[in-house]
Structure formats: C-alpha cells, structure tokens
C-alpha positions in Angstrom: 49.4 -42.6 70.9 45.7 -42.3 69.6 44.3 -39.9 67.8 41.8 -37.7 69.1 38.3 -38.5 68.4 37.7 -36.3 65.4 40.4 -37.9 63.3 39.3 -41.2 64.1 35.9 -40.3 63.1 37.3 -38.5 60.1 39.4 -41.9 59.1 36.5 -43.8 59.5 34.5 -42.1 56.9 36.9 -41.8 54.8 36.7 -45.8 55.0 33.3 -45.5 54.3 33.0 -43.3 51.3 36.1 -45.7 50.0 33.7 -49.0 50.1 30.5 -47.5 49.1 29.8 -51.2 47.7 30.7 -53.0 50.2 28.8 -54.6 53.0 30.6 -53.0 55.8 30.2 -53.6 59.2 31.0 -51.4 62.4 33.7 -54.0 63.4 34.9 -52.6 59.6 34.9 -49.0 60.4 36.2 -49.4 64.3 38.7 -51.3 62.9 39.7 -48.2 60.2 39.4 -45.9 63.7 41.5 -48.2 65.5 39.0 -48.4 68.7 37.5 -51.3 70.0 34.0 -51.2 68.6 32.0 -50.4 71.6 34.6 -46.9 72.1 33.9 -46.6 68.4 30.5 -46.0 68.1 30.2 -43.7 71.3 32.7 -41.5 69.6 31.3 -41.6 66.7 28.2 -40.2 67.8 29.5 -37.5 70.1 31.3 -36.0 67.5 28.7 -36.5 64.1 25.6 -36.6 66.4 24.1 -39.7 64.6 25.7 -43.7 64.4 27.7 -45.1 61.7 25.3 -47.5 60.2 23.3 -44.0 59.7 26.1 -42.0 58.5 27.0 -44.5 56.2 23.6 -44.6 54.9 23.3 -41.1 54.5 27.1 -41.2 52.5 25.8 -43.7 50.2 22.6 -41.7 49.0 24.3 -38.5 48.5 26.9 -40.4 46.6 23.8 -42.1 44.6 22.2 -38.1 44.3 25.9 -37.3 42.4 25.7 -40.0 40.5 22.3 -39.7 38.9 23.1 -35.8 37.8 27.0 -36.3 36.4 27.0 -40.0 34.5 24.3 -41.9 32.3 24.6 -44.8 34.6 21.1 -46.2 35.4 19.6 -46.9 38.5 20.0 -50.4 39.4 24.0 -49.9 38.4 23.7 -46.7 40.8 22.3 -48.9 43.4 24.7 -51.7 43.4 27.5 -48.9 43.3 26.1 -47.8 46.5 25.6 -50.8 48.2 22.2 -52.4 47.7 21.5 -55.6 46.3 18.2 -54.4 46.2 17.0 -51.9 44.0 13.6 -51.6 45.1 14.8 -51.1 48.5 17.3 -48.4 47.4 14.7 -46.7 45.7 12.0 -46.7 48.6 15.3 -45.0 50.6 15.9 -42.7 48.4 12.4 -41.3 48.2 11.8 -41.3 51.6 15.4 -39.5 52.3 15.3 -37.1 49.0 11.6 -36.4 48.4 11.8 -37.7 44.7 12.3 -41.0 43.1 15.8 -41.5 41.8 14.4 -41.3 38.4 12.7 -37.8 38.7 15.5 -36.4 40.5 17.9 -37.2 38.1 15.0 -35.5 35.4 15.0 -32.3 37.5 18.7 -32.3 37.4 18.8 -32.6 41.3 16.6 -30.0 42.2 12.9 -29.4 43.0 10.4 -27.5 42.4 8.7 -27.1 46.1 9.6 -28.6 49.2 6.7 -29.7 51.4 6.3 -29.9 55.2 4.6 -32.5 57.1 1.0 -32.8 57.6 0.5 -31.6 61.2 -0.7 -34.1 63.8 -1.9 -33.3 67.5 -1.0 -29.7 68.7 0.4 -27.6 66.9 0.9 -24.1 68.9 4.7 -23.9 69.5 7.0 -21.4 68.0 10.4 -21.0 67.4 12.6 -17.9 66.9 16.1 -17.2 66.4 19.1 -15.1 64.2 21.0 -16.9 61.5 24.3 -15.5 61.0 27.5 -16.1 58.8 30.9 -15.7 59.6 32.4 -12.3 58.8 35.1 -13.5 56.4 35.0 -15.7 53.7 31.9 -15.6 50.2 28.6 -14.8 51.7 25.9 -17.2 52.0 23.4 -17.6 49.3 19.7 -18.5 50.1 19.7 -20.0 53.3 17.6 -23.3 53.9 16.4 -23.4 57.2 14.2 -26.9 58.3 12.7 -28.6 61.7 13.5 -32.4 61.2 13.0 -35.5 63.5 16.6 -36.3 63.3 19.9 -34.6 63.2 20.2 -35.7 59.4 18.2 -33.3 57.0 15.9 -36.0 54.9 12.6 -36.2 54.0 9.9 -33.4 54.5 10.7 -31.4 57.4 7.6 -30.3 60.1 8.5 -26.3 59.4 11.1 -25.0 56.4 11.7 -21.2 55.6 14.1 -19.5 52.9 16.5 -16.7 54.2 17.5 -14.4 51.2 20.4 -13.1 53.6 21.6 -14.3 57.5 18.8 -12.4 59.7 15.8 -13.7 61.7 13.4 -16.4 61.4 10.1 -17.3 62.8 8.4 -20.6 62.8 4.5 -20.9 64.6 2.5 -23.6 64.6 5.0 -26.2 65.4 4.0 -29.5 66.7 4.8 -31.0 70.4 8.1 -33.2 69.9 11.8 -32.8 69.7 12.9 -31.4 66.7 16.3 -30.1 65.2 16.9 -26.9 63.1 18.9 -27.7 60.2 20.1 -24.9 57.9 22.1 -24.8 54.7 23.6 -22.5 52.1 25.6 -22.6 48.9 27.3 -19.6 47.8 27.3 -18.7 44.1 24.1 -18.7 41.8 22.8 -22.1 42.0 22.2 -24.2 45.4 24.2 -27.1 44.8 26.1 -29.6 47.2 29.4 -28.5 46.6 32.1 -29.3 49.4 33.8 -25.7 49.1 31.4 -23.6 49.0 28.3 -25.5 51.4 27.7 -23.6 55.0 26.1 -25.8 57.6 24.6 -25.2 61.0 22.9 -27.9 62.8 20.9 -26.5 66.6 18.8 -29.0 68.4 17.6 -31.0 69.7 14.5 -28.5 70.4 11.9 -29.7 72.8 8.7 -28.1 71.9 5.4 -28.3 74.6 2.1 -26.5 74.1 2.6 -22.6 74.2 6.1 -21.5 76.0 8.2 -19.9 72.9 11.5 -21.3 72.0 15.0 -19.2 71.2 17.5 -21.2 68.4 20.1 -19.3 67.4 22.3 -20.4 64.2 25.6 -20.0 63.1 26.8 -21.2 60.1 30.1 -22.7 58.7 31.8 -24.4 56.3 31.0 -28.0 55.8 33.0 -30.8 57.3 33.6 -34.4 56.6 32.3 -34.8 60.0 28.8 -33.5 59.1 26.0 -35.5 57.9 25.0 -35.0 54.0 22.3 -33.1 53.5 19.9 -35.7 51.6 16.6 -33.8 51.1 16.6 -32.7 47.5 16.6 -28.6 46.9 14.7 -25.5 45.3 16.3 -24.5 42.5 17.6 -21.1 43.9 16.8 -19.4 40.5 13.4 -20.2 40.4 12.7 -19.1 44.2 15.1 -15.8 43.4 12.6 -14.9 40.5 9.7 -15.8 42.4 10.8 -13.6 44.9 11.3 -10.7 42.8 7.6 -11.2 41.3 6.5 -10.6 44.7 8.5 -7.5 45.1 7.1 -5.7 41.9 3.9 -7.0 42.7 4.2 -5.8 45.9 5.2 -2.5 44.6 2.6 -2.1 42.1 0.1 -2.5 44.6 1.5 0.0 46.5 1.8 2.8 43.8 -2.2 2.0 43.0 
C-alpha cells in the first residue's frame, strides 16, 4: 500500500537534505518516494507548489545560509558541501536568491539592513488588500514579513514588501501587471531567525493583477512544514526595524504635543 502523497513528498526531502552534496537526480528522489518518476514529480508539485530540481535548490542555499552564520568554514568548502562544483556559480545563486553575497551575509550575521523591491516596469496601478491572521493558540507571531514574488519560493527582491508589527491588514498600490504570489513570514521570539519551531508561513497566490480592478488576499499563517519551501531572501534584523519603529512613534508624538 502507498503512502499518500504528502509522505512521499516528505521522504523525498528528507532524501534531499540527506545528500546535500550529491548530484541527485529526480530518478534519485522518485526512487526515495517510491513513484515512477513521471507520478513523482506531478505530486511533488501539487503538494510543495514548486518541482524538485527547485526545491532542492532552494534546500541547498538555506543549508549554505546556516552554514555561513554557525561554523568558520569558508565559502568554496560551503559550496562543495552544498552541491556545486562551482563556486562562482554558487555564489551568483546565492545573491540572486538571498540579496547578499555569501560573504557579506555571513558579515551581517544573516541579516540585513533594508530589503529592496523591484524597480517597477510598465503599469503599475494594481492594488492588493487583505487580513493576516494567526492561529488563536500557540506563541504569537513576531514581525510579520509580508512580500509579492514571481514565484511560490520567497528569493530575491520582491515587486511590493510590508512589515506587520501584529496579524491585521495590509495594503499594497502600485503593483505591476503580472502574476504574483504573497508570501508572508514570522518568527516568534526577539530576533527573526529561521528557526523550524518557531517559523509561521503562509503562502496565497498565484494573484493575477490587470490595470485598475483591486484585488482581496487574505493570509493565514502556520507553522512551518517540511513540505514548504525555505524562505531564501535574507531578513531585517527585527531589532533594528522595532527601534526604528519606536523613533517614529516618539517623533510622531512630539510633533503632535508641538
């Protein structure tokens, strides 16, 4: 009797993240999910939302993102544990994916100072609104990440990006014509880190935008899975935007009692 399709998937990955340095193949991982490969990778994308080559990729950067903040290892031994006999070509990756080199990234200690959007291109008149909320047991949320990316996977500079102090509403304007998915994320504790335990997710999408007509995506978040993609794109250091924020506040304030 087969498994259902989640714990295929979920053995799968579990074959990946096992051989991080080794070439694998799909016929590898189909073989791990005991599925022809053709059943494989359908599965494999209804239930993650992206392919295995991709989710594979995606595991070995956020294995390389642990790796440069916990051990002294350098960056070519980081790439070869990782799978690339290239490590020019796991360096371009990783920028592209994470928004820094692998050498500044490791400097920051894994964390940014800003995270930029894309340069808008054509029209760029759509909105989207929506509620992000949390479920009503369990730690709260800390700052919430909310993005629009190309793809289901959160990497590289997303079109629109907003940070939630608390679940509530969000608005994004001026977003271009395409199809676009709303990834959110939150760490609860002080610092927003990539922690299995304590990392909410919520993934909407994909979100057609054309010219003017509004758009509605609500979120829900909940605890991460093995079955969701890594977040790559490298994070605001909560304590820095929770003091910035308070600057505001007293500024605000101050104005307010002139």
């Amino acid at each position: 009797m087969h498994d259902s399709a989640e714990q295929a998937v979920e053995r799968a990955i579990d074959t990946m993240r096992s051989n991080l340095s080794e070439q694998l193949t799909v016929d590898d991982m189909a073989r791990a999910a005991m599925f022809s490969k053709f059943h494989f990778t359908r599965i494999f994308q209804r239930v993650t939302g992206i392919s295995p080559g991709r989710f594979l990729s995606a595991i070995r950067l956020q294995e390389a993102k642990r790796l440069l903040t916990t051990t002294r290892l350098n960056v070519t031994d980081i790439s070869l544990r990782v799978g690339y006999n290239s490590v020019g070509t796991f360096s371009t990756r990783f920028t592209r994916s994470v928004g820094l080199p692998p050498t500044t990234y490791r400097r920051m200690g894994g964390f940014t100072p800003r995270i930029p959007t894309q340069r808008p291109t054509g029209q760029t008149q759509g909105t989207i609104t929506g509620q992000v909320t949390a479920p009503a047991r369990g730690p709260a949320p800390g700052l919430i990440f909310l993005g629009l990316f190309q793809h289901r996977i959160p990497e590289g500079p997303p079109v629109r990006c907003a940070i939630l102090e608390s679940p509530g509403a969000y608005h994004f304007t001026n977003v271009p014509d395409g199809t676009w998915y709303l990834l959110c994320h939150s760490v609860s504790g002080d610092v927003l880190r990539l922690e299995q335990d304590t990392m909410m997710v919520a993934t909407v999408g994909p979100l057609v935008v054309h010219g003017r007509q509004p758009l509605t995506a609500d979120a829900h978040l909940k605890q991460v899975s093995k079955i969701d993609p890594p977040v790559l794109l490298a994070l605001l250091d909560s304590r820095k935007a929770a003091s910035e924020r308070q600057a505001q506040r007293e500024n605000r304030s101050r104005m307010y009692a002139a």
